[in-house]
C-alpha positions as CSV (number, residue, x, y, z in Angstrom):
1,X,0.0,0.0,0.0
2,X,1.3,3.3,-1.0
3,X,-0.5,6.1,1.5
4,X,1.1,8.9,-0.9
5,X,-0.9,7.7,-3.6
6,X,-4.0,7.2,-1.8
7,X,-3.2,11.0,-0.5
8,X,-3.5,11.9,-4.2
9,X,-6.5,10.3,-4.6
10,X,-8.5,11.4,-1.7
11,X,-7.3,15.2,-2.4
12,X,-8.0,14.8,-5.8
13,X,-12.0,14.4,-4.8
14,X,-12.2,16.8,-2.6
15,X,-11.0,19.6,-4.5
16,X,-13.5,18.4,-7.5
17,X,-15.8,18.2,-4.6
18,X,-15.0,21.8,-3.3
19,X,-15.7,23.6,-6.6
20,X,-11.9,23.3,-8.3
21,X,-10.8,25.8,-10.4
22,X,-8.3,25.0,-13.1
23,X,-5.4,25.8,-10.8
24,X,-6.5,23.7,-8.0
25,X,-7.5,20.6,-10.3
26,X,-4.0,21.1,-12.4
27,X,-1.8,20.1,-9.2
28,X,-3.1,16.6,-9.4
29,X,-3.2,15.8,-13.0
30,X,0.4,15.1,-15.2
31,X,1.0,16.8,-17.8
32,X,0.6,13.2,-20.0
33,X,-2.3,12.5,-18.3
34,X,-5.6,10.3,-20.1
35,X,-8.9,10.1,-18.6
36,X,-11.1,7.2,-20.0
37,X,-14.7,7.4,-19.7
38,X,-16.3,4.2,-20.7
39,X,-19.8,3.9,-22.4
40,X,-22.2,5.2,-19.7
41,X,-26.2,6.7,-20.2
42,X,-23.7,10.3,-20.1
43,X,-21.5,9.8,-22.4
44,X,-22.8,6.6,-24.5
45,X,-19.6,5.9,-26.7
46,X,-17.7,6.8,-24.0
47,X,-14.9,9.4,-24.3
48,X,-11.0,9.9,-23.5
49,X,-10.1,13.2,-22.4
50,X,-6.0,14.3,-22.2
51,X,-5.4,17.4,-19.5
52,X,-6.5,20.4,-21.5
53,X,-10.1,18.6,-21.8
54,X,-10.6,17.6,-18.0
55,X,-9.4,21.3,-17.0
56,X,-12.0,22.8,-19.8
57,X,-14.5,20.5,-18.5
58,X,-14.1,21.4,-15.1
59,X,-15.4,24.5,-15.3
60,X,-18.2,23.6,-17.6
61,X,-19.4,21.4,-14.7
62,X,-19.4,24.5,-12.3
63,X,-22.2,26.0,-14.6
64,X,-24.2,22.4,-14.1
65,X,-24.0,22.3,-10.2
66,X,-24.8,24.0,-7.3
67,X,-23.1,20.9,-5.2
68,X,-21.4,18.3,-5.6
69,X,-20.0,15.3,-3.0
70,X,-17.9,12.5,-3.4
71,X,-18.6,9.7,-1.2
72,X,-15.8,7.0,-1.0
73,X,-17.6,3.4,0.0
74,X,-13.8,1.7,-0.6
75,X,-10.1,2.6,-1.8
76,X,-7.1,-0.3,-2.6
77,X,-3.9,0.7,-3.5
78,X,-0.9,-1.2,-4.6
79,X,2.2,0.8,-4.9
80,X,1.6,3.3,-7.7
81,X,-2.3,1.7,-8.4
82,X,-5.4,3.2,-6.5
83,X,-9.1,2.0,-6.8
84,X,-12.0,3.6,-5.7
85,X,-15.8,2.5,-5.4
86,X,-17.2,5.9,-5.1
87,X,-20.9,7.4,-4.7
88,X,-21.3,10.7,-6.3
89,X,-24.3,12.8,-5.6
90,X,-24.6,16.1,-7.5
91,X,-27.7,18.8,-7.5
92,X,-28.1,19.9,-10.1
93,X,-28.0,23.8,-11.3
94,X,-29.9,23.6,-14.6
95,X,-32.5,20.9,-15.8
96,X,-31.3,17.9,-17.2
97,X,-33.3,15.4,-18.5
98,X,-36.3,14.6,-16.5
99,X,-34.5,16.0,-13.6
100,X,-34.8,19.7,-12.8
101,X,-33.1,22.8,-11.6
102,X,-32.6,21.9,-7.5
103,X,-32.9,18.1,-7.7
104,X,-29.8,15.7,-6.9
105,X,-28.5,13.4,-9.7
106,X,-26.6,10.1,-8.1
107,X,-23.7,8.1,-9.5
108,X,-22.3,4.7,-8.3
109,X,-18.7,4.8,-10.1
110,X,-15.6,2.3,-9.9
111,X,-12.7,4.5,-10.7
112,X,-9.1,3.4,-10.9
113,X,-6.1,5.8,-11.1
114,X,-2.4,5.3,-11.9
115,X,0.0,7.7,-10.1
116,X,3.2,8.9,-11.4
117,X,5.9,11.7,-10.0
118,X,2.6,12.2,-7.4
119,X,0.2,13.2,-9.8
120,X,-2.4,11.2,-11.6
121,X,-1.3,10.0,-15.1
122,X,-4.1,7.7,-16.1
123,X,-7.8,7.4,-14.5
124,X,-10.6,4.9,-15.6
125,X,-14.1,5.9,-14.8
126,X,-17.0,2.9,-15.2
127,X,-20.1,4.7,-13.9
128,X,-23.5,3.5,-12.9
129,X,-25.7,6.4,-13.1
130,X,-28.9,6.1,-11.4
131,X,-32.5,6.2,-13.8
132,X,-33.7,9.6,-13.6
């Protein structure tokens, strides 16, 4: 177990949970980092997104919520590897969907991350999005 890599993990979260800004989000994410989103009822080809996309995206998601917490059920790390079974619960700022202005969208997600020089270099996002 590497507790520096969970550290990166856990901080990550919380500043996505605390409304990042790009500077804030940008301390955890390398420079050669890839994000893949696999096919989900969001995203239903599923997408990969290098760092420039996740920081544009980041604050495109601050217009979309009004709140937003990260709730980690379980997180296993070996060495430079961390996995996360996460519940994400989100209210939402504008309609989407059947869902409207005010009302909380939830997410069951198993995400696993890959750590390098103490930033995340890779992140793998399955997510189970409730019906709404």
């Amino acid at each position: 177990m590497d507790p520096n890599s969970e550290a990166v993990v856990r901080g990550y979260l919380m500043t996505i949970e605390k409304s990042a800004t790009k500077e804030t989000l940008e301390a955890f994410l390398h420079n050669d980092i890839h994000q893949y989103e696999f096919p989900s009822r969001m995203n239903p080809n599923g997408r990969c997104r290098k760092k420039a996309e996740m920081l544009a995206d980041c604050e495109k998601g601050k217009a979309l919520l009004t709140v937003q917490e990260y709730r980690i059920k379980s997180l296993i790390s070996d060495g430079n590897r961390v996995s996360a079974e996460t519940e994400w619960v989100g209210t939402l700022a504008i309609p989407l969907g059947s869902l409207n202005a005010g009302d909380r969208m939830r997410v069951n997600f198993g995400v696993f991350f890959r750590i390098q020089d103490g930033k995340i270099i890779e992140q793998n996002n399955y997510d189970c999005i409730h019906p709404w």
